[in-house]
N, C-alpha and C positions, 0 to 999 in steps of 0.2 A: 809216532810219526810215520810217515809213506805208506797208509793205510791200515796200521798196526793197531789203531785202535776199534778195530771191526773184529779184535779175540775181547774185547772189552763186552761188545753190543754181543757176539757170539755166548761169553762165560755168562750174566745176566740172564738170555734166554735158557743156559741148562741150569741155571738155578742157584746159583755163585752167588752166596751174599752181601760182598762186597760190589762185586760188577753188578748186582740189581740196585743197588741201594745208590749206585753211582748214575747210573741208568737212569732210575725213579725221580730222583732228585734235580737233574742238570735238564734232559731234555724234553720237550713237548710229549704230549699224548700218543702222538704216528710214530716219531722215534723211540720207543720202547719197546720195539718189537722188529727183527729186521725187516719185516716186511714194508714197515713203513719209509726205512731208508731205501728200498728197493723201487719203492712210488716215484719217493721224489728223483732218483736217479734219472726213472724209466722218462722223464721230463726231456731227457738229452736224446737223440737217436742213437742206439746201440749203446746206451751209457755211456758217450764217449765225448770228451770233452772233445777233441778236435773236431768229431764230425758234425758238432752244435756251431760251432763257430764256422764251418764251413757254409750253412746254411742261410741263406738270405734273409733280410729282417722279416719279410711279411709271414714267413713259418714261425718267430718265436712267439711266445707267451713270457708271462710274468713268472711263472713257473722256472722258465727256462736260468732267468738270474737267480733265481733262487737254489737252482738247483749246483748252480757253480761256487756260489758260496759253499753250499752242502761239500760240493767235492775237493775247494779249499781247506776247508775244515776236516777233510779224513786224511786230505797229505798232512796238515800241520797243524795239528787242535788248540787253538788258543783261549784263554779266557778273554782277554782284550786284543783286538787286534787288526791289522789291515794288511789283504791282499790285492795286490798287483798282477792283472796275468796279462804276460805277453802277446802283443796281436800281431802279424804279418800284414801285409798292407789290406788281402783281401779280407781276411779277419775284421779285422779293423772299421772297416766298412759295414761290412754284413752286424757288425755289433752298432755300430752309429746307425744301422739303418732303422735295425731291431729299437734300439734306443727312444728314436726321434717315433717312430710309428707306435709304440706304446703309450707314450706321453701326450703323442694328439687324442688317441682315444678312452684316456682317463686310465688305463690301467698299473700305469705311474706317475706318479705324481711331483712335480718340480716342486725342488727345496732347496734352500741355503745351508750350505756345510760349511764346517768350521777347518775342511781338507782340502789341503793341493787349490782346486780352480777353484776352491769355496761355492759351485755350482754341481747340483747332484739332482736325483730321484728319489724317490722311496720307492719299493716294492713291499711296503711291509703288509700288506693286504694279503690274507690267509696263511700270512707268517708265524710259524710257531715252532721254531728248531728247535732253539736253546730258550730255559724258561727265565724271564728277567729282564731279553733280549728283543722288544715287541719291534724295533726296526732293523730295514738294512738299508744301505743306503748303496746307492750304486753310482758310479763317476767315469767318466774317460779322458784320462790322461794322457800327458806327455803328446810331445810336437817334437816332428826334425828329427833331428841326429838321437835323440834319446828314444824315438818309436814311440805306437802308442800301447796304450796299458788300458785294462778294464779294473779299475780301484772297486772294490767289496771292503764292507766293513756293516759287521753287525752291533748297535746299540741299544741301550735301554730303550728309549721311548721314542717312537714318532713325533717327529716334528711338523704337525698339521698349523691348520691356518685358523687364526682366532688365539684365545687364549684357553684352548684346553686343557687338563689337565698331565697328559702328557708332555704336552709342549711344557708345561712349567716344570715338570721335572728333569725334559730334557736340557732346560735355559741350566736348573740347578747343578746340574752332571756339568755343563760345560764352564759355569762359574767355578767349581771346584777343578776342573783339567786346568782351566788358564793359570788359576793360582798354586798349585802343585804339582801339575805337569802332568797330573793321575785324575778320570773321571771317579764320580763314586761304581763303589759296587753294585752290580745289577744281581749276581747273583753269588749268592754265599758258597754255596754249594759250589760250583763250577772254581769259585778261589781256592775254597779250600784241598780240590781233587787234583788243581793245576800246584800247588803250595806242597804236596807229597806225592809227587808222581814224574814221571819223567813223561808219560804220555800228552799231556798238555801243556804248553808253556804259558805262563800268566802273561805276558804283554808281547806283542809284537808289532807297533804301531808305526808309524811315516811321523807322529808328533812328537816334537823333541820336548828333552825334559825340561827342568828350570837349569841343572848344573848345565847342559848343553848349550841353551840358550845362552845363557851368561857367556863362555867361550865364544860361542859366530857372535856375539854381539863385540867381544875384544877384538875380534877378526874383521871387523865391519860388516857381516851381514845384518839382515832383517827378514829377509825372504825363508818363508815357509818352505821352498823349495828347494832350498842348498842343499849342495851334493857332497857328499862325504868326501869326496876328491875335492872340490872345492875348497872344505875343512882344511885337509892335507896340506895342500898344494899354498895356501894361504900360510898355515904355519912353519910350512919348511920355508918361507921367504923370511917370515919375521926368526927364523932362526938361525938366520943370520946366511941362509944360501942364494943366492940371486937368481941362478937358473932354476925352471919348472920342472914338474916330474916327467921323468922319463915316458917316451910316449907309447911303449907296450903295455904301462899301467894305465895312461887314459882313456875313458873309455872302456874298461872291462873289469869289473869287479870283482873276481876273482882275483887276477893278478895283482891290483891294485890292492886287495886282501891282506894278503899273501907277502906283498913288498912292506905292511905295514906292522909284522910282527916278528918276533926273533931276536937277538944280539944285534942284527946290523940291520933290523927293519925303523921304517920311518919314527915310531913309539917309542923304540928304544932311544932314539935319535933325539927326539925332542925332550926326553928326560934329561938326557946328557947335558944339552942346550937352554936347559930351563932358565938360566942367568941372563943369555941372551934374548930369551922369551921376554922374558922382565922385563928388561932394561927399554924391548920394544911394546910395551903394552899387553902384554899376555901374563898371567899368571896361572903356568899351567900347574894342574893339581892332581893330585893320587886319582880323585874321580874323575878329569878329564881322561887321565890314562886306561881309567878300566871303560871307560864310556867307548874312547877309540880301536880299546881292544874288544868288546861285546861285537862292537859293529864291524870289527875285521871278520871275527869268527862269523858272520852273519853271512858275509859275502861271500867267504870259500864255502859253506855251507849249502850254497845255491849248485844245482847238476850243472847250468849253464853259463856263461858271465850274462852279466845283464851290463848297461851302456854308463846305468846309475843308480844310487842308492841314497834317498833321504836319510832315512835313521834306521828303523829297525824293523820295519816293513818286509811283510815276506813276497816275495818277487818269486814266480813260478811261469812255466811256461808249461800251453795245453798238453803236450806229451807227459809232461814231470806229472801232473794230475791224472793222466789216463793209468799211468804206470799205478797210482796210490790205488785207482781205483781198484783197480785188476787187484791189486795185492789184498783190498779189503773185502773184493769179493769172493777172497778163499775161504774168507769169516762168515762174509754177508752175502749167499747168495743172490 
């Protein structure tokens, strides 16, 4: 994690053959050699995530999304998974401008997603990070009081237009997510390296599970977008307290983290109260408790609070990534 896996890309270049075989197996042709993570870096001015997003749209390239994935993926290497990065208002902007001006001139391509606004892009064109992974999809989220977000998430297959044969297999991947909560495997290798390793984590996503699901559905949600406070705040009422959560936790994810584990935190709370859980519609269970506690540690886990948290999405902001970078380019020149 925070760019530690560039002694990974580093041990493989002097000849390590486990780090070559990890190397060989998981990513593209470019990424086997630092040089070719240095390519797609060089896409950013100064390799710097902030000073790309300071940049106005009519500078970027398709390169340029691509390249922020890449430097999601060195802070926090996933097998599955979705990032969120922080934008300031001007950010924010200069990313919607990039956005909109790519899309008019074909260089991205408008798609239906199965995330957040269920409206997205593809950049998957000349995309070849991780092998298994032939799309990425790009999104801008969040409105108001929650700011807005550049959502990244890499998947098996392109979702093009026709019935291709991609498109069929990415229809199949997302028949298999809706009914287990889990897409199929794109790549074997990449599971099995994230399944013994502390350097990759196997899932990091915004889409909740089935057990998850089941609980907002006792809570009366529906919405894709519920916030893990929301969760909370929802079940300390059905546990029988009337008033809301205090309002240092709302609003900042860390604290709200933080307030949600321990002897006197919300988790333990709700275990205590499980009868009264019941009694109002909830049947909280051993998995709801680790599900609440994955997702606490998730939130104190972040350098900065963030406003909100769907599920298990990793939430970054441009500095937390410039710092990974720096750290990988001790490895990766």
């Amino acid at each position: 994690m925070n760019g530690g896996v560039g002694g990974v890309i580093m041990a493989a270049g002097l000849g390590m053959g486990t780090a070559q075989r990890h190397v060989g197996e998981v990513f593209g042709d470019d990424f086997r050699v630092p040089a070719g993570w240095s390519r797609m870096l060089d896409n950013m001015p100064g390799r710097s995530v902030v000073t790309l997003l300071s940049r106005k749209g009519a500078w970027w390239t398709r390169e340029c999304f691509q390249a922020l994935y890449v430097a999601c993926w060195i802070h926090h290497p996933v097998e599955k998974g979705s990032y969120m990065i922080q934008l300031d208002a001007t950010q924010a902007a200069n990313v919607s401008d990039a956005y909109a001006r790519l899309l008019q001139k074909g260089d991205l391509q408008s798609r239906i997603s199965s995330h957040l606004s269920k409206q997205g892009a593809s950049a998957h064109v000349g995309w070849d990070f991780l092998k298994g992974y032939g799309e990425l999809l790009v999104q801008i989220e969040g409105t108001g009081n929650a700011g807005r977000y550049l959502f990244l998430k890499c998947e098996g297959h392109a979702l093009e237009k026709g019935l291709s044969m991609s498109t069929v297999k990415h229809g199949a991947s997302w028949v298999k997510k809706s009914l287990t909560g889990s897409g199929s495997t794109a790549s074997k290798a990449l599971k099995e390296w994230a399944s013994n390793s502390t350097v990759v984590e196997g899932r990091a996503a915004e889409n909740f599970s089935k057990d998850y699901e089941k609980l907002l559905k006792q809570l009366g949600f529906t919405s894709v977008t519920t916030t893990v406070e929301q969760v909370v705040e929802a079940l300390h009422r059905r546990a029988g307290f009337a008033h809301g959560l205090p309002a240092h936790v709302k609003g900042n994810t860390v604290a709200l983290g933080r307030a949600m584990l321990g002897f006197n935190g919300y988790i333990a709370l709700f275990r205590r109260q499980e009868a009264v859980l019941k009694k109002n519609g909830v049947d909280f269970t051993a998995k709801d408790e680790a599900e609440l506690t994955d997702l606490a540690k998730r939130m104190i886990a972040t350098t900065t609070p963030h406003s909100e948290q769907h599920y298990n999405e990793v939430r970054v902001t441009p500095a937390d990534l410039d710092l990974s970078i720096s750290n990988f380019r001790q490895f990766v020149a």
